[in-house]
LOLOFI-598148 format. One record per atom (N, C-alpha, C, CB): residue in one letter; x, y, z. Coordinates in steps of 0.001 Angstrom, whole numbers, padded with zeros to 6 digits, always signed. Glycine has a CB too. Layout:
% residues N
aXYZ ...
//
This chain:
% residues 70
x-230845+009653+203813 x-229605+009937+203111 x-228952+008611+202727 x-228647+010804+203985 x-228466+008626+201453 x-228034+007145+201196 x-226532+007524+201399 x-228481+006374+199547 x-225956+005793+201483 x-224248+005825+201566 x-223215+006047+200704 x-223809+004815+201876 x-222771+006465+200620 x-221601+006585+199601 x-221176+005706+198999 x-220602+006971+199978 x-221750+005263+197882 x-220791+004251+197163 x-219009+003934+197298 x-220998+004669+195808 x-219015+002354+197682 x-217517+002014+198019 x-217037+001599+196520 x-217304+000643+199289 x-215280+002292+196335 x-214827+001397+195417 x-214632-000274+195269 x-213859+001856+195315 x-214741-000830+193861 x-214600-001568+193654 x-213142-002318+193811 x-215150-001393+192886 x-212778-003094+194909 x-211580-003889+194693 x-211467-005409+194519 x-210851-003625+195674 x-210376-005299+193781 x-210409-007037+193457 x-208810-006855+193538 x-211244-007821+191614 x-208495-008242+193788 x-206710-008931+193804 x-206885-009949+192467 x-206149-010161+195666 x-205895-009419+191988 x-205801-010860+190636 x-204498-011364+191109 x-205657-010353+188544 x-204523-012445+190129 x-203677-013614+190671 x-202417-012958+190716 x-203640-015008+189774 x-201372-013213+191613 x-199888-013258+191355 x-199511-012831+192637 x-199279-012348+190135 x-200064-012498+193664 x-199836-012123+195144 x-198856-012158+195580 x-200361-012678+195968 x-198024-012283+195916 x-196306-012756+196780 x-196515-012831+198187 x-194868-011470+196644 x-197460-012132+198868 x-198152-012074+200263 x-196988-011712+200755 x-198896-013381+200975 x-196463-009995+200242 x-195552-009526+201145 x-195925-008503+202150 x-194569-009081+200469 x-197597-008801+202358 x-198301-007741+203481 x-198432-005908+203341 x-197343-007987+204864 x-198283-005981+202598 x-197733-004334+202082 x-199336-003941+202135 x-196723-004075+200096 x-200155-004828+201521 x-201924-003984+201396 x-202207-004265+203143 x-203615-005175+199953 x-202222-005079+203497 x-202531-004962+204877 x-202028-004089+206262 x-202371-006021+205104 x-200838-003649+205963 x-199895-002880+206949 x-200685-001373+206693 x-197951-002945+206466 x-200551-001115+205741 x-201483+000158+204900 x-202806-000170+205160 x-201329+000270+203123 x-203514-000942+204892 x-205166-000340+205480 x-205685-001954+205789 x-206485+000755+203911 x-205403-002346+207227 x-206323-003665+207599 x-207153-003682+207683 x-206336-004271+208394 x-207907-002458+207621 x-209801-002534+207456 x-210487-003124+206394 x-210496-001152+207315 x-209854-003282+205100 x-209771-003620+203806 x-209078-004956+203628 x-209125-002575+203096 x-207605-005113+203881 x-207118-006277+203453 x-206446-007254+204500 x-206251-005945+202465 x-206848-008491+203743 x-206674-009766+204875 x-205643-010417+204404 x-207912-010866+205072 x-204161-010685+204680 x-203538-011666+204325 x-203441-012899+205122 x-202525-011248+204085 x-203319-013703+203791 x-203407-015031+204349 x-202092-015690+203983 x-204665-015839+203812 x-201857-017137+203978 x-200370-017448+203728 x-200374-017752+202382 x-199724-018627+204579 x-201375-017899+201175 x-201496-017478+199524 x-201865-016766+199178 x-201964-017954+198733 x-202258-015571+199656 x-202925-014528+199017 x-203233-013390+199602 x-203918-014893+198592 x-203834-012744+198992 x-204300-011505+200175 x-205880-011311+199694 x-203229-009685+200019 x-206212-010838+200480 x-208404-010969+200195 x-208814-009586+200394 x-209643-012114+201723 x-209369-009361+200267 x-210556-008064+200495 x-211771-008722+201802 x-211649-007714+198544 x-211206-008281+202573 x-212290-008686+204036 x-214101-007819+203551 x-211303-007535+206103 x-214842-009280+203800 x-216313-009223+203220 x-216933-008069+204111 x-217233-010788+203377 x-215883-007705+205274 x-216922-006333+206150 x-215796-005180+205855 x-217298-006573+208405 x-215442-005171+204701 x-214329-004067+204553 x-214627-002868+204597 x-213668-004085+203476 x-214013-001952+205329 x-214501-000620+206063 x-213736+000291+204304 x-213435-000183+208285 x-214499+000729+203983 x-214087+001385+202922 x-214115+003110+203069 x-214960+000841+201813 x-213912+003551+204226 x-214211+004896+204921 x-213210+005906+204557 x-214229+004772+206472 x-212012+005246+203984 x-210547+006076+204098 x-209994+005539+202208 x-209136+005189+205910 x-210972+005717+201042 x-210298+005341+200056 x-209066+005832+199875 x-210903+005499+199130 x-208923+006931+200608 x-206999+007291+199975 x-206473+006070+200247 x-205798+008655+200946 x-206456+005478+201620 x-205402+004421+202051 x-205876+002856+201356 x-205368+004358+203926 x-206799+003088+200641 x-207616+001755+199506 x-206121+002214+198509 x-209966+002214+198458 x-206368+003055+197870 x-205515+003763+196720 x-203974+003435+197592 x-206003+005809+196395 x-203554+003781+197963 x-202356+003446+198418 x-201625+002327+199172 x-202220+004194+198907 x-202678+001581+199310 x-202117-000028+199571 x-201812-000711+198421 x-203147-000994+200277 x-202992+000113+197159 x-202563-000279+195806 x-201374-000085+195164 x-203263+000170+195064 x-201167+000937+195733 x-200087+001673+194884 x-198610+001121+195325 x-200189+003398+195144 x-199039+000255+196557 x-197663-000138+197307 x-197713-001513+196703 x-197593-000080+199175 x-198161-002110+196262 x-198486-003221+195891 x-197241-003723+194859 x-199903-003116+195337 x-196007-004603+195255 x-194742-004462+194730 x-195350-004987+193275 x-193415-005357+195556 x-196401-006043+193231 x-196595-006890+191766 x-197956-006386+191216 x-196671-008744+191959 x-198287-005532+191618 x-199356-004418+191172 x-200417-005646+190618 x-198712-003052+189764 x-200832-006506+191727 x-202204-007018+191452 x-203648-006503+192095 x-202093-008333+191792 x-203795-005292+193252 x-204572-005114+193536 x-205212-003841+192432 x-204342-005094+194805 x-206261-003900+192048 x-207193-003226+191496 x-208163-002845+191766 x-207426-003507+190862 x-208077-001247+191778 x-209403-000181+192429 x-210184+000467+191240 x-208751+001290+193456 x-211500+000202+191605 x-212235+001049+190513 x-212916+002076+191392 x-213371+000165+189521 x-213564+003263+190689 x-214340+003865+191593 x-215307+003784+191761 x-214359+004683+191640 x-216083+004007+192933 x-217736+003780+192364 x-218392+004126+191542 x-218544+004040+192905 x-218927+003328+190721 x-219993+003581+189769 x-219175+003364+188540 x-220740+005059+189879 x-218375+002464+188453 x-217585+002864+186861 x-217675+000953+186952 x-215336+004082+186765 x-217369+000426+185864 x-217588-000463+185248 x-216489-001151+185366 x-217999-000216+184179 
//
């Protein structure tokens, strides 16, 4: 049985690193003191809370695609 394709996330520039993606799902996001990252072992198990760290995102730089889309 294969795995479920994880969405695609990326942070573009403009971060404020006010922790909002990380408080919402630390399995996924790493803040640091410039930025915030997508952790390279990111547990992508719970996309609602992917989607809604986004959505909390005061400067709306995090970006979710779904799997398989371009």
């Amino acid at each position: 049985m294969s795995r479920p394709k994880e969405p695609r996330v990326r942070i573009e520039p403009g971060c404020i690193v006010c922790r909002a993606c990380e408080q919402i799902c630390p399995e996924v996001f790493e803040v640091t003191e410039e930025t915030s990252l997508v952790r390279p072992d990111a547990d992508f198990s719970e996309p609602e809370r992917v989607q809604e760290a986004a959505a909390a995102c005061p400067v709306e730089v995090i970006r979710v695609a779904a799997p398989g889309s371009r």
